[in-house]
C-alpha atoms as a printed R data frame, in Angstrom:
   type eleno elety resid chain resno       x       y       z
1  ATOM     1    CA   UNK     A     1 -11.378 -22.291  -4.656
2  ATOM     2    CA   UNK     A     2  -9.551 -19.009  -5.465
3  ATOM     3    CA   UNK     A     3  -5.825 -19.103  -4.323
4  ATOM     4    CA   UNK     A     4  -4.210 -16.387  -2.092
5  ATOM     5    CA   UNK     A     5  -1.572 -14.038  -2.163
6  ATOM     6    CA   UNK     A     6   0.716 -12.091   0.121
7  ATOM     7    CA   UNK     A     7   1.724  -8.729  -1.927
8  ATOM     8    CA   UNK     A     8   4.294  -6.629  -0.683
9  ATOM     9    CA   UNK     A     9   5.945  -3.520  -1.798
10 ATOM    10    CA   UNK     A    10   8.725  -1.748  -0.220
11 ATOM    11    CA   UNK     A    11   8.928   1.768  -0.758
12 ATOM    12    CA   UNK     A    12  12.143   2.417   1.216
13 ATOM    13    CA   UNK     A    13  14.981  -0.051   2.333
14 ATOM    14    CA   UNK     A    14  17.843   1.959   3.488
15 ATOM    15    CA   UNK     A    15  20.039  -0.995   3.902
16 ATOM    16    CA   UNK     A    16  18.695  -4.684   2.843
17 ATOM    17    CA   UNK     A    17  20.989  -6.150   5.083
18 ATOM    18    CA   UNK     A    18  19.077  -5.187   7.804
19 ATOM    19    CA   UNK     A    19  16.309  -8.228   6.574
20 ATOM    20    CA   UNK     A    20  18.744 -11.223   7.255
21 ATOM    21    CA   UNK     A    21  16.812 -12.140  10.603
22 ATOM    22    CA   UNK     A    22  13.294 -11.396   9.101
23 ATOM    23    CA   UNK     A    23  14.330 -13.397   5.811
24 ATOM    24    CA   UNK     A    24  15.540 -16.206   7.839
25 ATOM    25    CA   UNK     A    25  12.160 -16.260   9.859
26 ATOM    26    CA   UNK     A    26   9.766 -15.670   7.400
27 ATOM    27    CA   UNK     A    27  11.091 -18.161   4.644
28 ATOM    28    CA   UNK     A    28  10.095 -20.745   6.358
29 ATOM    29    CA   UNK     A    29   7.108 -19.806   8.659
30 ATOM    30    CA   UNK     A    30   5.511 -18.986   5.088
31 ATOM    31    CA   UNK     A    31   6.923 -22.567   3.106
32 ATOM    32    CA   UNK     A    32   4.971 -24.110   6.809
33 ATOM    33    CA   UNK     A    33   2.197 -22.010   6.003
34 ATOM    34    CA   UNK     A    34   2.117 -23.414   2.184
35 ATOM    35    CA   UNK     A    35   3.049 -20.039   0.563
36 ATOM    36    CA   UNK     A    36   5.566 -20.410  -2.525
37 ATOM    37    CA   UNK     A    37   7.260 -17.324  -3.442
38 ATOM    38    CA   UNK     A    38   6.649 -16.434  -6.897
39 ATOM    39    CA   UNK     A    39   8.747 -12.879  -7.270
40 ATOM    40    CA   UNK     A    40  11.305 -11.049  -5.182
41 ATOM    41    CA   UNK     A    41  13.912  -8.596  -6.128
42 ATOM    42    CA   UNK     A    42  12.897  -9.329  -9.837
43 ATOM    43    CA   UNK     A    43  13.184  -6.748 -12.513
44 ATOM    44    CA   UNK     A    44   9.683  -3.757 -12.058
45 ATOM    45    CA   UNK     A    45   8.134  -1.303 -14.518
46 ATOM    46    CA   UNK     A    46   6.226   1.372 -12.307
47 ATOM    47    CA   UNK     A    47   3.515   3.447 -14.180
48 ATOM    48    CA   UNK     A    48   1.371   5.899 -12.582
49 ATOM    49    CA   UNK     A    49   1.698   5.845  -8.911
50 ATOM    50    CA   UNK     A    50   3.512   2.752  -8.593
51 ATOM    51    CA   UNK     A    51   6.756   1.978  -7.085
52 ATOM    52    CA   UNK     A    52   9.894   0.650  -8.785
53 ATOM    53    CA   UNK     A    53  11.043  -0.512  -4.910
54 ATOM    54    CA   UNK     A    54  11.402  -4.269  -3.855
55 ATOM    55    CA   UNK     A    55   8.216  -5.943  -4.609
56 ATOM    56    CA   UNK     A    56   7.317 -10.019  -3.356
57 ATOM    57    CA   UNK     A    57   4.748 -11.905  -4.259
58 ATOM    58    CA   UNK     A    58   3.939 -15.541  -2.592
59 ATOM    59    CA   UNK     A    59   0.818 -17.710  -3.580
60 ATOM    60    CA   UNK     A    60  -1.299 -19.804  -1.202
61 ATOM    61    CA   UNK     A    61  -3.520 -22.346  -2.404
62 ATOM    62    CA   UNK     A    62  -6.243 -20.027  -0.875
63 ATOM    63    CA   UNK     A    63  -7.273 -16.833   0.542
64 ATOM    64    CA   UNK     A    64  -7.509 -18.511   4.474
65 ATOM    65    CA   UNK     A    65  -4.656 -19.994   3.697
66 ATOM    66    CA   UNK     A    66  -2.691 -16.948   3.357
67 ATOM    67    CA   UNK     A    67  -4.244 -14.956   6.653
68 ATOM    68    CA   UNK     A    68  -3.577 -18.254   8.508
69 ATOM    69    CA   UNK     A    69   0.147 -17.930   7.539
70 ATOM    70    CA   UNK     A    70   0.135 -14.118   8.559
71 ATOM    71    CA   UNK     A    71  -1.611 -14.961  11.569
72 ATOM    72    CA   UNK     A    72   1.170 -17.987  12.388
73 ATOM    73    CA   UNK     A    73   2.792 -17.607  15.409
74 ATOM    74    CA   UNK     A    74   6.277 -18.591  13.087
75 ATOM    75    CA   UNK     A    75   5.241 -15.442  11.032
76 ATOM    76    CA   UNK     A    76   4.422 -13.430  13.908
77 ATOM    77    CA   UNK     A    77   8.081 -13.836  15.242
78 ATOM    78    CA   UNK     A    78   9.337 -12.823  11.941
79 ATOM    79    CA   UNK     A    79   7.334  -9.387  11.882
80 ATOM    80    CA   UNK     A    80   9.425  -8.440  15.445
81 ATOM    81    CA   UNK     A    81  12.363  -9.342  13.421
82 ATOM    82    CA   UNK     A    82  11.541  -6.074  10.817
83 ATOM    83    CA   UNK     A    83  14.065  -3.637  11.493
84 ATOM    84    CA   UNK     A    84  12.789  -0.108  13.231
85 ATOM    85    CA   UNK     A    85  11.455   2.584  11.202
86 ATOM    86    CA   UNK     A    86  11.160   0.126   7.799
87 ATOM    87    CA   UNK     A    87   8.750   0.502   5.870
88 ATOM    88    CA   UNK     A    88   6.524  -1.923   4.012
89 ATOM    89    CA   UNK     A    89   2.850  -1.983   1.898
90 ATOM    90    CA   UNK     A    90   1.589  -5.455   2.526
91 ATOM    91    CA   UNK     A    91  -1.837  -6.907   1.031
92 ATOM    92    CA   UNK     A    92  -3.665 -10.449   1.634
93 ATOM    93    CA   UNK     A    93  -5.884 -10.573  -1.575
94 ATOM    94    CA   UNK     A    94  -7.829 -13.300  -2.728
95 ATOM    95    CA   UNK     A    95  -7.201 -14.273  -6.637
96 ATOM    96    CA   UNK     A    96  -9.720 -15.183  -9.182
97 ATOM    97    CA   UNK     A    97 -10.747 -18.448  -9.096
């Protein structure tokens, strides 16, 4: 069964501060969910369009999986959490199996 993955790239974080409450949500509505973070903050190399911004990664162990976490009602708290006006490009994709 092919895994899943939450991808998210931030194009614009004025001040990261301003995550504490959605970082202390979402960590663990996503470990209930069974997502384990793979990247965050790590070091990027942007070519062509891409963005050199924040960038996370978390695996499920598969693609329901990881709309069931999104879909959580833990998660769903987190998301009010977000600061106003940030800005986020977030993908559900299913891997290769």
């Amino acid at each position: 069964m092919p895994k899943g993955y939450w991808v998210s790239v931030y194009p614009a974080i004025s001040d990261p501060g301003t995550l504490t409450a959605y970082n202390n949500l979402a960590g663990p509505a996503v470990r209930a969910g069974g997502g384990r973070l793979l990247s965050r903050d790590g070091r990027v190399v942007a070519h062509e369009a891409g963005i050199t911004q924040r960038v996370v990664l978390i695996e499920f162990d598969s693609f329901e999986q990881a709309v069931a976490a999104y879909e959580s009602e833990a998660y769903q708290k987190a998301l009010v959490a977000l600061p106003d006006g940030f800005e986020r490009d977030f993908r559900i994709v299913e891997g290769i199996d």
